[in-house]
C-alpha positions as CSV (number, residue, x, y, z in Angstrom):
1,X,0.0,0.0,0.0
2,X,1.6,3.3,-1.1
3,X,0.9,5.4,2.0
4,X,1.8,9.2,1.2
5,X,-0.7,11.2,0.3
6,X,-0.5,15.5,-0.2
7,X,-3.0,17.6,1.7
8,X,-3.9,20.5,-0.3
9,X,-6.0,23.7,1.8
10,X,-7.5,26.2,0.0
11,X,-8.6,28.9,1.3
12,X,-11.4,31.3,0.2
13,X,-13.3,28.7,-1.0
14,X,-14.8,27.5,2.1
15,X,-16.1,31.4,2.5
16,X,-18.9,30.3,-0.6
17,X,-21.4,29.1,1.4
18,X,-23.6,26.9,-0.4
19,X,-21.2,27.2,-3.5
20,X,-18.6,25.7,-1.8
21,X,-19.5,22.3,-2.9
22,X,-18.9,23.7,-6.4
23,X,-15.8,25.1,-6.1
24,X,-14.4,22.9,-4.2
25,X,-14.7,20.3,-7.5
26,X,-13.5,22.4,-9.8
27,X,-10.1,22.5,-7.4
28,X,-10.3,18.7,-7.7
29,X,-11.0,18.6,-11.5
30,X,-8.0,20.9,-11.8
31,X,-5.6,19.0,-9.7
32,X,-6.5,16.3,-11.1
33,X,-5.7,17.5,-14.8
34,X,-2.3,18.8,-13.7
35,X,-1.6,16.0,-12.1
36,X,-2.0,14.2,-15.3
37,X,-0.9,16.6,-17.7
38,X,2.2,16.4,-15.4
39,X,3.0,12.9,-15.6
40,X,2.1,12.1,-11.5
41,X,0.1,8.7,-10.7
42,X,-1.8,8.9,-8.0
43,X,-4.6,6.5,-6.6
44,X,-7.3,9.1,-5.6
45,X,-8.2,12.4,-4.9
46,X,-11.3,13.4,-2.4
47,X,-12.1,16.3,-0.7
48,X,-12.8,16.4,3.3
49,X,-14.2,19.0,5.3
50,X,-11.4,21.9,4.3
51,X,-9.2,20.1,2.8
52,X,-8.8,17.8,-0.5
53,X,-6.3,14.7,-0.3
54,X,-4.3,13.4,-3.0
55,X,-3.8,9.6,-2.0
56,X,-1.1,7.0,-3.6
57,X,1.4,9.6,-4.9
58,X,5.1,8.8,-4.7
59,X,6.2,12.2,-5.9
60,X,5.9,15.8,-5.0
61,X,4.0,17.7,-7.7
62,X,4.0,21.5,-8.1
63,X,0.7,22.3,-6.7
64,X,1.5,26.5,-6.2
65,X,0.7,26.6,-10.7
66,X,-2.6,25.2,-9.6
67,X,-4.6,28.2,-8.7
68,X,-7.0,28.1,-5.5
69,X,-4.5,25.9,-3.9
70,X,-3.6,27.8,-0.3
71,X,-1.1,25.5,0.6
72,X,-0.3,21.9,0.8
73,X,1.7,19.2,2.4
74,X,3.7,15.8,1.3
75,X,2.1,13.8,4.1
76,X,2.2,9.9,5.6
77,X,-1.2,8.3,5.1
78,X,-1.9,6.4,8.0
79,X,-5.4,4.6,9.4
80,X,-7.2,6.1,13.0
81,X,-4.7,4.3,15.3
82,X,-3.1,6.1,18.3
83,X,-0.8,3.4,18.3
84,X,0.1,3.6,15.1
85,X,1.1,6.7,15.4
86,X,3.4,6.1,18.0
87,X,5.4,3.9,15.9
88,X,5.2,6.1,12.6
89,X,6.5,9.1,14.2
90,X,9.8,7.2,14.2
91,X,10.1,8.0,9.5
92,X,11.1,11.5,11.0
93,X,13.6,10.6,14.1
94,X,16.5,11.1,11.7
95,X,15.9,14.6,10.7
96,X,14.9,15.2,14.0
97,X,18.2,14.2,15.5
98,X,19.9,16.5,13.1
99,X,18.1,19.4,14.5
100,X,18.5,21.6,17.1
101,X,15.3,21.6,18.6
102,X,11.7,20.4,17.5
103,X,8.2,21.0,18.6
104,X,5.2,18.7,17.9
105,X,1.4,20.2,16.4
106,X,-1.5,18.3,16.1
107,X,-5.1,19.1,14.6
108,X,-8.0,17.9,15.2
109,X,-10.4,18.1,12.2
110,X,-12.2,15.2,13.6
111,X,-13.3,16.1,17.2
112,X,-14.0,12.7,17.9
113,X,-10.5,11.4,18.4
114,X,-9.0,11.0,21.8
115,X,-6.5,12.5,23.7
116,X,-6.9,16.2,22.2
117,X,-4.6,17.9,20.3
118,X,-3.0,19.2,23.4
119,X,-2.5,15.8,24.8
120,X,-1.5,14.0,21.5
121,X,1.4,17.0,21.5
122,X,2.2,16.7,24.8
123,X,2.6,12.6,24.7
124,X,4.4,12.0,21.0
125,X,6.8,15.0,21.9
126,X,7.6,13.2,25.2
127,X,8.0,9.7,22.8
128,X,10.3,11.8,20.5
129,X,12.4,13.8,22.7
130,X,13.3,10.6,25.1
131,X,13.7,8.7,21.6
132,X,16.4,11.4,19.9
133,X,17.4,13.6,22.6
134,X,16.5,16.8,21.0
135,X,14.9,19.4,23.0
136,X,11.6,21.0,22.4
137,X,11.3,24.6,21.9
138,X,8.0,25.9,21.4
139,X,8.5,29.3,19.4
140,X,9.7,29.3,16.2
141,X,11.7,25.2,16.4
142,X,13.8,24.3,14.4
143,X,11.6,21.3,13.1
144,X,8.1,21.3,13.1
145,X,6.6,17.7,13.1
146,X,2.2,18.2,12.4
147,X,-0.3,15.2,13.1
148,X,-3.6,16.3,11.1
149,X,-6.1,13.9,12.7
150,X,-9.0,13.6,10.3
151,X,-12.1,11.5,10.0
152,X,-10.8,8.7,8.4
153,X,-6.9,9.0,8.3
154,X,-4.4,10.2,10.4
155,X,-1.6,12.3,8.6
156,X,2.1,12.8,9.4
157,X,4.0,15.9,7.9
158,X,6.9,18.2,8.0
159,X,6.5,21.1,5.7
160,X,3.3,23.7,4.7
161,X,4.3,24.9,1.4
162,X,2.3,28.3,-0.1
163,X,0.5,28.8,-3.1
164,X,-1.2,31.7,-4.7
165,X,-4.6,30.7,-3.1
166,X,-7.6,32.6,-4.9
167,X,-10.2,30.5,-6.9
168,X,-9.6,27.8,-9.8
169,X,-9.0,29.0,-13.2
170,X,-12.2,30.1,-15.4
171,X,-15.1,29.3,-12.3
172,X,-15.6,33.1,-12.4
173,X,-16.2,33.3,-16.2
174,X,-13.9,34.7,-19.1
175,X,-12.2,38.3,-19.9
176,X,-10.3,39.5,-22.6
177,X,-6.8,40.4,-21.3
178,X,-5.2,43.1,-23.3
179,X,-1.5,41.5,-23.7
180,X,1.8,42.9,-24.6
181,X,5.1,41.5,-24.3
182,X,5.8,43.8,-21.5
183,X,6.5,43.3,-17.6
184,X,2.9,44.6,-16.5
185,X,-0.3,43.1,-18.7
186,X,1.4,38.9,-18.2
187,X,1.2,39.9,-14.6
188,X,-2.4,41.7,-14.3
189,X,-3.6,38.5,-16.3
190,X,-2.2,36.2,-13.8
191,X,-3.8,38.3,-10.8
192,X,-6.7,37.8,-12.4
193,X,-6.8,34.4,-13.2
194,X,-5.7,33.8,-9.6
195,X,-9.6,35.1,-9.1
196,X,-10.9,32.7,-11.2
197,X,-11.2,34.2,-14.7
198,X,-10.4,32.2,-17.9
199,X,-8.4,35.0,-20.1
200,X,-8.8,35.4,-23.7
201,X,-5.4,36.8,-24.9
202,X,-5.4,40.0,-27.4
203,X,-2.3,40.8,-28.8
204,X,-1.5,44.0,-31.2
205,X,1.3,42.7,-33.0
206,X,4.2,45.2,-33.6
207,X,6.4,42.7,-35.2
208,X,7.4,39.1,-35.6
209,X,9.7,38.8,-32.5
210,X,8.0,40.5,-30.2
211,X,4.5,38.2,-30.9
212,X,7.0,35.3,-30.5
213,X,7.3,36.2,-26.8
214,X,3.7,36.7,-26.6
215,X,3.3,33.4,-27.2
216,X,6.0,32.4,-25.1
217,X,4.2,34.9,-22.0
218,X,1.0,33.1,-23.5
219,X,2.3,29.5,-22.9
220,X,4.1,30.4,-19.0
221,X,0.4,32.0,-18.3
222,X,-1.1,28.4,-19.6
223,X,0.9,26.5,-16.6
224,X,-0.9,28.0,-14.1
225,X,-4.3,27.0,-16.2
226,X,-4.6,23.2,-14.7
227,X,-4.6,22.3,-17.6
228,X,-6.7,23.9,-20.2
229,X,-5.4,26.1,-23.0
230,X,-5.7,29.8,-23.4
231,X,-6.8,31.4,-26.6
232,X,-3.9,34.1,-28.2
233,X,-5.9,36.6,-30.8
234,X,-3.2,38.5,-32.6
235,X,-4.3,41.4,-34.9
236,X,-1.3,43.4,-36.9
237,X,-0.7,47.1,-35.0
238,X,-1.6,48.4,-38.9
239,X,-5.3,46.9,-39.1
240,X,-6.0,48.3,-35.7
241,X,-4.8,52.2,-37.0
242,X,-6.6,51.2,-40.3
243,X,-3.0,51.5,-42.2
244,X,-2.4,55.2,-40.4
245,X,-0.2,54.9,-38.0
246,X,3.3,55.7,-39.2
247,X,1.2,58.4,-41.2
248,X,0.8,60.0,-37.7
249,X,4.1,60.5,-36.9
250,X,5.7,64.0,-37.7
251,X,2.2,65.6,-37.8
252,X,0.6,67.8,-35.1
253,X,-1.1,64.5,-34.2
254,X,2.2,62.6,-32.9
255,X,1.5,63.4,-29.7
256,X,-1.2,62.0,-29.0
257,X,-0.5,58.1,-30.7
258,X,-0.1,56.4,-27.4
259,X,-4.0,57.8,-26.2
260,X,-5.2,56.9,-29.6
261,X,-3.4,53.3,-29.5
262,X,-5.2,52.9,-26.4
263,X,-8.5,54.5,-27.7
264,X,-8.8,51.5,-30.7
265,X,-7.5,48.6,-28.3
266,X,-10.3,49.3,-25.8
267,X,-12.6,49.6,-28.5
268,X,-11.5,46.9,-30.7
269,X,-11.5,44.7,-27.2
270,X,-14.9,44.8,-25.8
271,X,-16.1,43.8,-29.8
272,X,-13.8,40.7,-29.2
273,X,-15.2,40.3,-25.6
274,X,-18.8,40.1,-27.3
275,X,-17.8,37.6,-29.4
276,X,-15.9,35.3,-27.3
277,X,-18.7,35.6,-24.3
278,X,-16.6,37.6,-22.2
279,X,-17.9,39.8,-19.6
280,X,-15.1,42.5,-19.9
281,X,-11.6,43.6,-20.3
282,X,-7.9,43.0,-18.5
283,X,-5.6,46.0,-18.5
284,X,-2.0,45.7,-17.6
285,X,-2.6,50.0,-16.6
286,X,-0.7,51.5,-13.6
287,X,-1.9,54.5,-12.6
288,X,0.7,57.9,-13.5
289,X,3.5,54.8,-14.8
290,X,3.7,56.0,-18.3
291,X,2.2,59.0,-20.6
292,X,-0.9,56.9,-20.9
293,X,-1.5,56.4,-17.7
294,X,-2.2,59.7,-16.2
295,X,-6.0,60.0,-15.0
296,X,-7.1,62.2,-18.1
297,X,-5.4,60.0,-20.9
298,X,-6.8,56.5,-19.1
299,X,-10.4,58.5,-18.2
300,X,-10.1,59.5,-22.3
301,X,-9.0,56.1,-24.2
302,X,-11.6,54.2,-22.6
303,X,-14.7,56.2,-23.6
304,X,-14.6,53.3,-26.2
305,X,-14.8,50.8,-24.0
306,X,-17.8,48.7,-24.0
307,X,-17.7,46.6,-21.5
308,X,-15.9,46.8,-17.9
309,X,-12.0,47.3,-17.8
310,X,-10.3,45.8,-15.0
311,X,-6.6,46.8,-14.2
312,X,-5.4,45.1,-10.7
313,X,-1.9,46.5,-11.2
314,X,-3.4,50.1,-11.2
315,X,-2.2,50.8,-7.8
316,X,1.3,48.8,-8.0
317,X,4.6,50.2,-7.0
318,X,6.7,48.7,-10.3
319,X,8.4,46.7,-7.5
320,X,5.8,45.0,-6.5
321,X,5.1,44.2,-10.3
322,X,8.4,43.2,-11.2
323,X,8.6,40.7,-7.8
324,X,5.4,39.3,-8.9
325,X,6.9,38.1,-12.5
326,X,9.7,37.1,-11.1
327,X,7.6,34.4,-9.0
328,X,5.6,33.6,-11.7
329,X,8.5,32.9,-14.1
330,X,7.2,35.8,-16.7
331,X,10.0,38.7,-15.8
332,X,12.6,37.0,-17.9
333,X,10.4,36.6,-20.9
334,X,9.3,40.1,-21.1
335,X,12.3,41.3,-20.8
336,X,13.8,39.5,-23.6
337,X,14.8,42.2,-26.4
338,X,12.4,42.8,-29.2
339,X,11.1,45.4,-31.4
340,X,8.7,46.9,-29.4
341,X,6.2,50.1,-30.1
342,X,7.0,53.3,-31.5
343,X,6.7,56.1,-29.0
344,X,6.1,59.9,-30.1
345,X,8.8,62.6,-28.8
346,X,6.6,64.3,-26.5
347,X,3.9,62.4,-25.6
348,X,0.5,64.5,-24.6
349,X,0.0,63.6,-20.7
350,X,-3.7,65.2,-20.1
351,X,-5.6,65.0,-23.0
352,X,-9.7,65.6,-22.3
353,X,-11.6,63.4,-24.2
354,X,-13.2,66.0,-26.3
355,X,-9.9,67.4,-27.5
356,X,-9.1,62.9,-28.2
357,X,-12.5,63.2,-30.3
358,X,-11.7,65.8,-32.5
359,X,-8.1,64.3,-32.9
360,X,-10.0,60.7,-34.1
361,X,-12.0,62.5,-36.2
362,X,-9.2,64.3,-37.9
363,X,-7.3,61.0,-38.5
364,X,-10.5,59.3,-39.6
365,X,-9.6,57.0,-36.7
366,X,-13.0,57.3,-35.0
């Protein structure tokens, strides 16, 4: 019997009252496809009050690309036996002895069990300091042994490692996710992927390099996806300005190309987003980062924006950004050289919409 299991904890999830039930299969559907699409055999995967349990695995997958995951844990797999206990604690005496100290922490999911998690503590730490000679300290050990006691298994463990928590991929519905090959947009369409949305990538292409690492950024996105591919629309940079845009440059208009690039994206956007059933638009946007950014240009090039526009990097220090990509293996991607846009000489940073409108008009851009 292959007794090592993972538990995986989620987190949010269990605030969804009755929906919980729901979510809480998707996480297993998703695990389960990354499991596979990963090459890890496993026996079983069920979900118990909190947690889910991934049962007959010999391996330790890497559960932080599957999104809703809070955390999880390589764990022994052991039946409702006190006594068994006793003699499995020994698996960890080694690493134990090589410590300096250890404490012992026990759960009680199931409240049924006998001693409590006080006394379970109390007892097995007696069992393994006599056993290694290691001292217990309470506050911040050295090793950490956990005893999850659940309703049908009891489950040894060592280590609580983090994931990104938030809700499986695509139970909150599908966006469009406006996608360069810059640091910010891979990032903003992670964050909100993390929250559950299934993005629909829309790439302006500038040139033949830098839509190659759009689909690279497109493919590192699609590991965190359990799974399921994501859809990368690319549509030339010339179709979008109708054939007009190096037309622009030298003219009284050239300062005001980046608002008008963002003016047709938003617009072209939310006329994908109908057609691919989306219920809005991902912006990569940080508030007062670049020209485009300020308040006035961001209020102006999304008067043609149809549907909602969501931008969770709006508020970002770059740092926090850049940290972000680095953890989510995008950061090296995007900043791989390519040809990237065109910006005018002195870009306009407060243009009213009105004055954009006339400006659109003039170009025959509208």
């Amino acid at each position: 019997m292959n007794d090592r299991a993972v538990i995986v904890r989620y987190g949010e999830i269990s605030l969804k009252g009755r929906n919980r039930g729901q979510f809480e299969q998707k996480l297993k559907n998703d695990l389960s496809c990354f499991l596979k699409k990963q090459g890890h055999a496993f026996a079983k995967i069920s979900a118990e009050r909190g947690r889910i349990y991934i049962r007959g695995i010999n391996d330790l997958p890497d559960l932080k690309k599957v999104l809703g995951v809070y955390s999880y844990s390589p764990a022994f797999e052991l039946d409702r036996d006190y006594d068994a206990l006793k003699n499995e604690i020994a698996r960890f005496f080694p690493e134990i002895k090589s410590s300096s100290n250890f404490r012992v922490s026990c759960q009680r999911i199931a409240k049924d069990f006998s001693p409590d998690s006080m006394g379970v503590e109390r007892e097995i730490g007696a069992i393994i300091g006599e056993q290694t000679g290691t001292p217990v300290r309470l506050k911040d050990p050295d090793f950490e042994l956990h005893i999850e006691i659940g309703h049908r298994h009891l489950y040894l463990f060592s280590e609580k490692i983090r994931g990104f928590g938030g809700f499986p991929v695509g139970s909150a519905g599908k966006l469009v996710s406006l996608i360069s090959g810059g640091i910010d947009s891979p990032v903003a369409t992670f964050l909100m992927m993390k929250r559950g949305v299934m993005p629909v990538l829309l790439h302006f292409g500038i040139s033949e390099n830098e839509t190659a690492k759009v689909f690279r950024l497109r493919d590192r996105l699609e590991e965190f996806a359990a799974g399921q591919p994501i859809k990368l629309i690319v549509i030339p940079r010339e179709d979008l300005f109708q054939g007009k845009f190096a037309g622009l440059f030298g003219t009284r208009h050239e300062p005001y190309v980046c608002v008008i690039c963002k003016y047709l994206m938003h617009k072209k956007a939310g006329a994908i987003a109908q057609s691919e059933g989306a219920l809005g638009v991902i912006s990569g946007d940080n508030l007062a980062q670049v020209a485009s950014q300020t308040l006035k240009n961001l209020y102006a090039s999304r008067a043609a924006a149809t549907m909602p526009v969501y931008s969770p990097l709006i508020a970002n220090e770059k740092s926090e950004t850049i940290d972000l990509a680095k953890e989510i293996g995008t950061y090296e991607l995007s900043i791989a050289a390519s040809e990237g846009c065109t910006p005018p000489r002195a870009p306009k940073t407060g243009v009213d919409f009105e004055r954009l409108r006339k400006i659109l008009e003039e170009t025959g851009l509208k």
